[in-house]
C-alpha positions as CSV (number, residue, x, y, z in Angstrom):
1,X,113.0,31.4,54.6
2,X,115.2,34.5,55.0
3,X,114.7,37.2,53.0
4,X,117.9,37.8,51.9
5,X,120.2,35.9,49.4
6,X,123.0,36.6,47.6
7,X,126.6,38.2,48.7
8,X,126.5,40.8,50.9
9,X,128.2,44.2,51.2
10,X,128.2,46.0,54.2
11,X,128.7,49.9,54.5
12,X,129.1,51.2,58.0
13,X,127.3,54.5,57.9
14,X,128.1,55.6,61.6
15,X,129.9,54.9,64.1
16,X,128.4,51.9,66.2
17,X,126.1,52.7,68.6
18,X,127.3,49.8,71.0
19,X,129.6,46.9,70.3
20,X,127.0,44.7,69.0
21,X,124.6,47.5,67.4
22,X,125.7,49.5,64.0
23,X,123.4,51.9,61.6
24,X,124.5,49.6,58.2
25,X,123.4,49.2,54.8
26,X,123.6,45.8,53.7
27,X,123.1,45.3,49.5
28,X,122.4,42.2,48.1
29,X,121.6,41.2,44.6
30,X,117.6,41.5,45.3
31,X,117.7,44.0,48.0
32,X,118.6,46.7,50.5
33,X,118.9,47.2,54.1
34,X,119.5,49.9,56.1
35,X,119.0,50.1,59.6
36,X,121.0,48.6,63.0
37,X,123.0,45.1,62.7
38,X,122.9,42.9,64.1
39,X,119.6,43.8,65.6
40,X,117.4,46.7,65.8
41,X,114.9,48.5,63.9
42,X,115.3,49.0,60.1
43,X,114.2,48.8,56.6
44,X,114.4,46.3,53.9
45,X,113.8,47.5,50.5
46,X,113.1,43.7,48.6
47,X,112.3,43.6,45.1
48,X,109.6,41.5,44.1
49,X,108.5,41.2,47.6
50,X,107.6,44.5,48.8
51,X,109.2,46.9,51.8
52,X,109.5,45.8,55.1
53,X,109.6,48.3,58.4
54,X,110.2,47.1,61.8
55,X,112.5,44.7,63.7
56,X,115.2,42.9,62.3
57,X,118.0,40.4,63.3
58,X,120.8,40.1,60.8
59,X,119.2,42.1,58.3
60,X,116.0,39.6,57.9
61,X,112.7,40.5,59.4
62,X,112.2,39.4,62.8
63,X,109.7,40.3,65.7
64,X,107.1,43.0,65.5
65,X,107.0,45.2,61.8
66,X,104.6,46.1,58.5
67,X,105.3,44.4,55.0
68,X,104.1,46.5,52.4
69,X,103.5,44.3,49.4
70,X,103.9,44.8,45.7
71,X,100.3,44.3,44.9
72,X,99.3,46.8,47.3
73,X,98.3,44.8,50.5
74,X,99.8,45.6,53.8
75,X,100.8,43.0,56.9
76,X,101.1,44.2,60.2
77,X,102.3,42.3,63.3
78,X,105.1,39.8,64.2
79,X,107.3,38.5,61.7
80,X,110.0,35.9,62.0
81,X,112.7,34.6,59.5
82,X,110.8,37.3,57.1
83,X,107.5,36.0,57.4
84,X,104.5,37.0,58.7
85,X,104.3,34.4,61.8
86,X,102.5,35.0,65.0
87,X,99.3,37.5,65.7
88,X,99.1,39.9,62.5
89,X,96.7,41.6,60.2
90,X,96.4,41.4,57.0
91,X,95.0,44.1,54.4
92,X,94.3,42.3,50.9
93,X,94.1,44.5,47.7
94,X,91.2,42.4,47.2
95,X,90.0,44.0,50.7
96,X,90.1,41.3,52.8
97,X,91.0,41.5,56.2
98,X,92.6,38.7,58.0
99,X,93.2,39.2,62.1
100,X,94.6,36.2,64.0
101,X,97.4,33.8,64.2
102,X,99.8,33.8,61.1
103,X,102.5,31.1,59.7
104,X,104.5,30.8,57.0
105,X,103.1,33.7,55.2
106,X,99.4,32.8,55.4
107,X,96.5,33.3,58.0
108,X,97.0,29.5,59.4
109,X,95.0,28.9,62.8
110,X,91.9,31.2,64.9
111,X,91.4,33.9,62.5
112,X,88.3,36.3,61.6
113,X,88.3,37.0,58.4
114,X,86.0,40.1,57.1
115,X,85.1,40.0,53.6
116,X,84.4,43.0,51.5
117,X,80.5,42.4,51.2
118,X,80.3,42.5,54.8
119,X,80.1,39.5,55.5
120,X,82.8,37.7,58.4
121,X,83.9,34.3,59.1
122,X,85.2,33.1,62.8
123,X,87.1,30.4,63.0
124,X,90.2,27.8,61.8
125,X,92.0,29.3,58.7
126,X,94.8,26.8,57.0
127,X,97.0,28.6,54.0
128,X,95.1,31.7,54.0
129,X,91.4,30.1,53.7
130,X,88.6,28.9,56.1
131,X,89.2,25.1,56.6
132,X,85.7,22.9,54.5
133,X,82.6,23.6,55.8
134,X,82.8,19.7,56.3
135,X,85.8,19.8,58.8
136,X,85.2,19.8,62.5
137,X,87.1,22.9,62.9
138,X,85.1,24.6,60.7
139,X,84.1,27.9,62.7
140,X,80.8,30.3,61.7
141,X,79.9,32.7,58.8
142,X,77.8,35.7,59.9
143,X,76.4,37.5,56.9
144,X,74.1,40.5,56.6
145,X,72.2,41.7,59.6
146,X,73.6,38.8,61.6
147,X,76.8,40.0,62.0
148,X,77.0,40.7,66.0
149,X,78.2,44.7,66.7
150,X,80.9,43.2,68.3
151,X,82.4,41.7,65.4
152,X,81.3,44.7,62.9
153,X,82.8,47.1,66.1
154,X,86.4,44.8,65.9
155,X,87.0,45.5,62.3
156,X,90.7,46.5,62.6
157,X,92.3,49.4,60.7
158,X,94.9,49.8,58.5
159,X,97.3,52.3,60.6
160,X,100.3,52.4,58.3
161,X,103.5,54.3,59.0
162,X,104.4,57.2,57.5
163,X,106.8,56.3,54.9
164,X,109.6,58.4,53.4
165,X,109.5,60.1,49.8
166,X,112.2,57.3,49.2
167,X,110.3,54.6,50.5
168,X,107.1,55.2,48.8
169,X,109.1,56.1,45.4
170,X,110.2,52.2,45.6
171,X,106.8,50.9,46.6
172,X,105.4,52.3,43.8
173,X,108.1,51.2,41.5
174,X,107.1,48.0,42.8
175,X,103.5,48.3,42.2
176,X,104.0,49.0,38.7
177,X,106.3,46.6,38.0
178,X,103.7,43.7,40.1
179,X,100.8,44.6,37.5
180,X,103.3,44.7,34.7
181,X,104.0,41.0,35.6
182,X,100.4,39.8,36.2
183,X,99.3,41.0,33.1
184,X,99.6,38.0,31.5
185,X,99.0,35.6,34.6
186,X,97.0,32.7,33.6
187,X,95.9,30.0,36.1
188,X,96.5,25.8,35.1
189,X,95.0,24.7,32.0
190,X,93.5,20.8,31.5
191,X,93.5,20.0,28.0
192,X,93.1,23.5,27.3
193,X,90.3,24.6,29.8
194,X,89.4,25.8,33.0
195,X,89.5,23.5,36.1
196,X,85.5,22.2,34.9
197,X,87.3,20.5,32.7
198,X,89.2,18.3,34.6
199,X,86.4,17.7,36.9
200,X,84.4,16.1,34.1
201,X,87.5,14.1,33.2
202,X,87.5,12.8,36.5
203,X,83.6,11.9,36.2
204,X,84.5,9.7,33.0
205,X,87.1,8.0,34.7
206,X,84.8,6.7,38.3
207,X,83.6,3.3,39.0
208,X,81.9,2.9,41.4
209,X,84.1,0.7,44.2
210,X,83.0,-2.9,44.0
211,X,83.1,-2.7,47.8
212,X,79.9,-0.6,47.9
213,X,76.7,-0.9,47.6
214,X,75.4,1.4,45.0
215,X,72.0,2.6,47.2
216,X,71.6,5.4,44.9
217,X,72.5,7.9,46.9
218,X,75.6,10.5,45.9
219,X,78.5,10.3,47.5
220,X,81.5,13.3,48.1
221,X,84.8,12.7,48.1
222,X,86.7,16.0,48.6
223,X,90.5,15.9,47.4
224,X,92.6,18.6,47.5
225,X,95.7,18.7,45.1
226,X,98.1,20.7,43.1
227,X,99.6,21.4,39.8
228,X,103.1,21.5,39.8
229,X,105.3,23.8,37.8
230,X,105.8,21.2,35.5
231,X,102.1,20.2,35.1
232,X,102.4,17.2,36.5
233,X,99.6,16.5,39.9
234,X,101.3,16.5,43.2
235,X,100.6,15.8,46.5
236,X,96.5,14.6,46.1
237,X,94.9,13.9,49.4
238,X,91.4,13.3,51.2
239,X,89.8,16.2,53.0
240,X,86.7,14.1,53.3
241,X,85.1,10.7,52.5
242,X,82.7,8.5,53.2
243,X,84.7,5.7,53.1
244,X,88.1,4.1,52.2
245,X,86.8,2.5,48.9
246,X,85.7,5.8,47.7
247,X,88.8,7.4,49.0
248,X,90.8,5.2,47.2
249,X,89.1,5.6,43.8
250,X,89.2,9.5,44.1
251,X,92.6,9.5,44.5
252,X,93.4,6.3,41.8
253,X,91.7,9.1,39.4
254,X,93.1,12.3,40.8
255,X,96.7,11.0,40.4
256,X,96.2,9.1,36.9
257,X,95.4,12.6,35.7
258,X,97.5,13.2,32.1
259,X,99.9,16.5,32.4
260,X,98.5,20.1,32.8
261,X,99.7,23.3,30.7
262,X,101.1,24.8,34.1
263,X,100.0,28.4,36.0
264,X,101.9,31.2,35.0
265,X,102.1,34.1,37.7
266,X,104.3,37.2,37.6
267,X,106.0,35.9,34.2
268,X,106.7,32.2,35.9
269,X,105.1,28.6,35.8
270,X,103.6,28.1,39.3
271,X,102.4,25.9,41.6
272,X,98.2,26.1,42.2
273,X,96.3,23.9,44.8
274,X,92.8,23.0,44.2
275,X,89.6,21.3,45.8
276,X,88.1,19.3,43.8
277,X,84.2,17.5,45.0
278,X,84.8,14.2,43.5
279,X,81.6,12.2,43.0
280,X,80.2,8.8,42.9
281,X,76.3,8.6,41.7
């Protein structure tokens, strides 16, 4: 998804540097670029999504930069299309740090992840999260004293450019505009509650497949699925099962599920993705 929308306007500041190469600022409705065109080294000044200093083709993001983000976190490595995609790092303003393979915006493959209590986790990321400790491709979680030197010795740091009285007049524009809009963020509601509430709806609604015999031992089906926009569940599917009858029932339940009061994030309804443990007793 490029990061620019809108009509363009193109200023030539200088005279071009070759026949392909200019220094241009490019304006559109919900940002600014200045730098070479088509390619080169430049800046995008985005609103809503941050400043972005590196490598660009056609005025989007491309190849090796830093994305400074509204909420204060920081990416640096390679970008494409004008997202982080490729080896990166990622600083959270919850102080996580992410090293590894990026796509689409999130840590998605070999990652380690370093929490801020010191503990770290090696291993398959998908959307910006370790896969279930029930996949395959789940890695390992080091905590404590058993974090190897090696891993505590890798710990990347932030190196950030040095930014321009301009640049960091914008960034923190953006910042205060970010916790201006989160203010009143609020995640899915179920009949008024938290996501517990939902859970026990789902409870209510089990039987127990007809299929099975009931030994009396639990049974976990994990389903992951989201609340649209609208409120309405999208997109329910099985992470992990003990069988098809049980998958099947999860999911009968999990998509019979009456409308949410949709997530609101930055001043507009969302989409939110959950986990849920779904189980049969």
């Amino acid at each position: 998804m490029a990061v620019l929308s809108g009509a363009l306007f193109f200023v030539l500041l200088t005279f071009p540097v070759s026949a392909q190469v200019r220094d241009t600022v490019i304006v559109t409705d919900t940002s600014r670029y200045v730098g070479q065109f088509p390619e080169g080294r430049g800046v995008l000044y985005s609103y809503g999504n941050g400043l972005y200093v590196g490598e660009f083709r056609n005025a989007v993001p491309e190849g090796k930069g830093m994305h400074f983000l509204p909420d204060g976190s920081i990416y640096a490595g390679e970008l494409s299309d004008g997202k982080h995609c490729g080896f990166g790092r990622f600083f959270s303003d919850s102080g996580k740090i992410f090293s590894g393979e990026f796509d689409d915006d999130y840590a998605n493959g070999l990652d380690t992840l370093w929490y801020p209590d010191g503990s770290v986790y090696v291993g398959k990321c998908v959307w910006g999260r370790p896969v279930s400790t029930l996949s395959p491709e789940y890695g390992r979680m080091y905590r404590g004293m058993h974090v190897p030197d090696y891993i505590v010795s890798a710990k990347p740091e932030c190196r950030k450019v040095e930014l321009t009285e301009e640049q960091q007049k914008f960034l923190d524009g953006e910042y205060r505009q970010y916790k201006k809009l989160i203010k009143n963020d609020t995640p899915p509601k179920f009949r008024g509650k938290d996501a517990n509430a939902f859970s026990k709806w789902v409870s209510s609604q089990l039987q127990y497949p007809e299929s099975e015999e009931n030994d009396g031992s639990v049974k976990i089906v994990k389903v992951r699925f989201t609340v649209d926009s609208d409120g309405s569940v999208q997109n329910a599917h099985v992470l992990d099962s003990p069988g098809e009858a049980f998958s099947e029932e999860a999911l009968r339940v999990v998509n019979s599920s009456p409308a949410w009061a949709p997530g609101v994030r930055k001043g507009k309804k969302v989409r939110f993705s959950y986990t849920l443990p779904v189980v049969f007793r």
